[in-house]
C-alpha positions in Angstrom: -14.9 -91.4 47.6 -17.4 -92.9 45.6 -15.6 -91.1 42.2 -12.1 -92.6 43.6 -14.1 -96.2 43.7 -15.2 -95.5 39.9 -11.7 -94.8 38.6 -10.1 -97.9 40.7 -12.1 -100.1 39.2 -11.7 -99.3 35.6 -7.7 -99.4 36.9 -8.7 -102.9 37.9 -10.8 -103.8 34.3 -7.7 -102.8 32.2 -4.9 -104.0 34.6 -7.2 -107.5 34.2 -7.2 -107.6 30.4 -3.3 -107.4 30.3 -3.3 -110.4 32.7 -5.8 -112.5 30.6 -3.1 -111.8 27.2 -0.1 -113.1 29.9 -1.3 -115.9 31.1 1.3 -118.5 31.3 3.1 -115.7 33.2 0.2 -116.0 35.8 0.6 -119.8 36.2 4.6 -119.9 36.8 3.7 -117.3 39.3 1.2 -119.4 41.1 3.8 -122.0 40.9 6.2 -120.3 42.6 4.6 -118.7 45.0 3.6 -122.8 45.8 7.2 -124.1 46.0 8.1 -120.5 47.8 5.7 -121.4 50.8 6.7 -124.9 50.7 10.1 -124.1 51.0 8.8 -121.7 54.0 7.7 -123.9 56.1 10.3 -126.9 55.5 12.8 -124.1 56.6 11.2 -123.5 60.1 10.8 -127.5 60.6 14.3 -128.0 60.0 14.8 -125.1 62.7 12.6 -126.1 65.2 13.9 -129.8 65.2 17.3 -128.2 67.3 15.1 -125.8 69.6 12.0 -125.8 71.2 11.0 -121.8 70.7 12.7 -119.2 69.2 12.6 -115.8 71.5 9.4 -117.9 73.0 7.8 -118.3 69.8 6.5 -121.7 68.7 6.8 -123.0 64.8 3.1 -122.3 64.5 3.5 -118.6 66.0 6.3 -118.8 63.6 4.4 -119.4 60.7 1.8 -117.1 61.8 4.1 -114.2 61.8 5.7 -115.0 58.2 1.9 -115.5 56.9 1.3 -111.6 58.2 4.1 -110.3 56.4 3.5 -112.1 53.2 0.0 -110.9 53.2 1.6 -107.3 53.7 3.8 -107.8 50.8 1.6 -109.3 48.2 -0.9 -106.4 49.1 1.7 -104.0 49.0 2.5 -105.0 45.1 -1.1 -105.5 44.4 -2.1 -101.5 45.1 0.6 -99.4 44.5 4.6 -100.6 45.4 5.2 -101.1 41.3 3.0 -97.9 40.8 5.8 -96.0 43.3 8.6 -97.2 41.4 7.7 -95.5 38.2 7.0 -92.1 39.4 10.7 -91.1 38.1 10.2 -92.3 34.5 6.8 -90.6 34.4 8.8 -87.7 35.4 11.6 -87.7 33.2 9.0 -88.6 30.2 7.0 -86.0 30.7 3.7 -88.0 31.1 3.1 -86.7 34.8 2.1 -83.1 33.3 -0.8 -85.2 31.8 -2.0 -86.6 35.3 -1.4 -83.0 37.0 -4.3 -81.3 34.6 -6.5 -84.7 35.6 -9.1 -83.8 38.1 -8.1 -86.0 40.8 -5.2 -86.4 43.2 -2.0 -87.1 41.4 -1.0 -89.1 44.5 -4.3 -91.7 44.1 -3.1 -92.3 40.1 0.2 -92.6 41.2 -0.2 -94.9 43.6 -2.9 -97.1 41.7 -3.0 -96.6 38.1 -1.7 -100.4 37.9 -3.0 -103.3 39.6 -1.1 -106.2 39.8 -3.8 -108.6 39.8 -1.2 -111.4 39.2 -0.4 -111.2 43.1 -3.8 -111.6 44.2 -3.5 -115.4 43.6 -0.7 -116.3 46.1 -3.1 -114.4 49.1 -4.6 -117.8 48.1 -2.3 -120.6 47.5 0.2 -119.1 49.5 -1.0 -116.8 52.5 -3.9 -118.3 53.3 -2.2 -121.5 54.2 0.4 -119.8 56.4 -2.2 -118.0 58.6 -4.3 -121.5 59.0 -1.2 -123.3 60.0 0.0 -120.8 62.3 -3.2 -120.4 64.0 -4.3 -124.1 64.5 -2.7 -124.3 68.0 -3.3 -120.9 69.5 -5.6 -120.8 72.8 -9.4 -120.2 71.9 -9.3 -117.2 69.9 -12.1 -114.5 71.0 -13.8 -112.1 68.3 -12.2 -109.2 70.2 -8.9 -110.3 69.4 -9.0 -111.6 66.0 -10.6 -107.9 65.6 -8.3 -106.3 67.2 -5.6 -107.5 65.1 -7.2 -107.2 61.9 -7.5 -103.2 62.9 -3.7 -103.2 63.7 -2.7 -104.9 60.1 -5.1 -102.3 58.4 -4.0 -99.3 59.6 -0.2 -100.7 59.8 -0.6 -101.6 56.0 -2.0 -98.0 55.3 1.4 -96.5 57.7 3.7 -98.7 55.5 1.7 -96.8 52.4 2.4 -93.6 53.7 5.8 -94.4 54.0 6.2 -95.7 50.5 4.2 -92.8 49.5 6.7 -90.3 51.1 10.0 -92.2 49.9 8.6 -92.2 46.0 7.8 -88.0 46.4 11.9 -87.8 47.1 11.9 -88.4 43.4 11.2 -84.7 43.1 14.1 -83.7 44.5 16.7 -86.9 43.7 17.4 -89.5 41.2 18.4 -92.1 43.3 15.1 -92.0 45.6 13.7 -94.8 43.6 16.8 -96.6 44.5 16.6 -95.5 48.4 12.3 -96.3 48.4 13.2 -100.2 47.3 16.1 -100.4 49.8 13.5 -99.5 52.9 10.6 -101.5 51.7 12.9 -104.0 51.1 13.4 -104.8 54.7 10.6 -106.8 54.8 12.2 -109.8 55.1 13.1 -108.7 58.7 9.7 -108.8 59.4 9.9 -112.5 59.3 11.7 -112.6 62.8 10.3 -111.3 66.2 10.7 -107.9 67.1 12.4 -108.7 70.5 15.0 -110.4 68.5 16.8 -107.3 67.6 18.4 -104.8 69.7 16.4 -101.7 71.3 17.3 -99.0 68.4 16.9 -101.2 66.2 13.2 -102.1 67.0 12.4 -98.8 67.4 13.2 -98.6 63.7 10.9 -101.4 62.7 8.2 -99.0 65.2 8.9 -95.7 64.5 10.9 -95.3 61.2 10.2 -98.2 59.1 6.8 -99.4 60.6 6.9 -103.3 60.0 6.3 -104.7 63.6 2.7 -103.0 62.7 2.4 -105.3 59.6 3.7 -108.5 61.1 5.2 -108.5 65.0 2.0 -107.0 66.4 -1.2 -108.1 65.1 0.7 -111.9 65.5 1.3 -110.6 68.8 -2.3 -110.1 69.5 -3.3 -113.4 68.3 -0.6 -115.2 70.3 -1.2 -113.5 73.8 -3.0 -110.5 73.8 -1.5 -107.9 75.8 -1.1 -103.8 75.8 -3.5 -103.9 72.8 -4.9 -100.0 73.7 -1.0 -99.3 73.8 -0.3 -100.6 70.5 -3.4 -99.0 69.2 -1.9 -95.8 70.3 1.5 -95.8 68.8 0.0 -97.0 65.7 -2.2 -94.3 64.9 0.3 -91.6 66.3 3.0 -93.1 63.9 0.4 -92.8 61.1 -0.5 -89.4 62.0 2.9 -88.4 61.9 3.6 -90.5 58.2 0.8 -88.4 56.8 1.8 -85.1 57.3 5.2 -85.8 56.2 3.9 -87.4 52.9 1.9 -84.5 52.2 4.8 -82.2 53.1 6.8 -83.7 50.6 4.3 -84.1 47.9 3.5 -80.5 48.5 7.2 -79.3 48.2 8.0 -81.5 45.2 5.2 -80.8 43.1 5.5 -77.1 44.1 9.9 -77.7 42.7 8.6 -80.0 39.7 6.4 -77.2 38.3 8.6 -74.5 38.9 11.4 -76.9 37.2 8.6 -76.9 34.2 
């Protein structure tokens, strides 16, 4: 672990000297991500003046909820979603023979060779604000809960990994998995609406399949009225027992195909 800790943070140290030679790029990103959130919240006020609740969700639990799943996504491009996406031109260049001699896991420099430090700045400006809006109104919150919650985003943020993880190692056995990996994680957006919006199957998708509601629907849950928490608890780490061996099944098989390919 502590070698793993080493090489992340030179990853970090280089991946910060690119952003200090871009930085105008870095401030029309912070803007952005200002007018983005602006925009965010002017949406749901002009919602909420026609109703009352959505699916008995207030504009603050609203808000809460969309602040969860922004945090998700700017975390997500911050470790390793950009990382993902280049596996199949490391591939077809040659240059993961270079990382497969390395004496670490090719799945840790795949995932994190590149940080995109650039998207640590709207957790700031634009997360931040999100989750202090959206909690301002919610009963007295109790340590338990807020931990609770935090445990459920963690572990759902390292199930949506596995997932991304396992979609990028189809790039072993498909060109177009690059293509199929952004069309799931894509989905995020849908995280921005209550689970119990959608229909049964297709909530079991956000549960099972493509694990959002563990990113966004439940540890807003949590906050909002605590309820079934062991429950939750318990799907969540069955779902991310079940991602792991089918990323390392698919690793396994792919890199087994790649070499014999080589």
């Amino acid at each position: 672990m502590i070698k793993y800790l080493k090489i992340y943070k030179l990853f970090f140290k280089n991946s910060l000297a690119l952003l200090a030679s871009h930085r105008f790029n870095l401030l029309m990103s912070a803007i952005a991500n200002i007018v983005w959130t602006f925009g965010q919240i002017v949406s749901l006020q002009f919602l909420f003046t026609r109703i009352d609740s959505f699916e008995g969700w207030s504009i603050n639990d609203m808000v809460l909820l969309l602040g969860f799943g922004q945090l998700f996504v700017y975390i997500m491009f911050v470790l390793y979603f950009n990382n993902h996406g280049e596996l199949q031109t490391k591939i077809l260049e040659g240059e993961l023979d270079t990382l497969l001699l390395k004496p670490v896991s090719t799945q840790f420099f795949i995932s994190f060779q590149n940080v995109l430090i650039a998207q640590i700045i709207p957790l700031f400006i634009a997360v931040a604000p999100l989750i202090v809006i959206g909690i301002r109104d919610l009963r007295a919150l109790s340590v338990h809960d807020v931990l609770f919650s935090i445990i459920v985003l963690l572990i759902g943020m390292i199930v949506m990994y596995l997932l991304s993880l396992s979609l990028s190692g189809l790039n072993f056995f498909t060109d177009n998995a690059t293509a199929i990996r952004d069309m799931v994680m894509n989905t995020t957006d849908m995280s921005r609406i209550p689970l119990t919006f959608f229909p049964n199957p297709i909530q079991l998708v956000f549960v099972f399949f493509i694990p959002l509601a563990f990113v966004t629907y439940y540890p807003t849950l949590i906050l909002k009225s605590p309820q079934n928490m062991f429950l939750i608890l318990g799907l969540e780490i069955f779902t991310l027992i079940v991602f792991y061996f089918i990323s390392q099944f698919i690793w396994k098989k792919g890199l087994q195909r790649y070499s014999g390919v080589a």
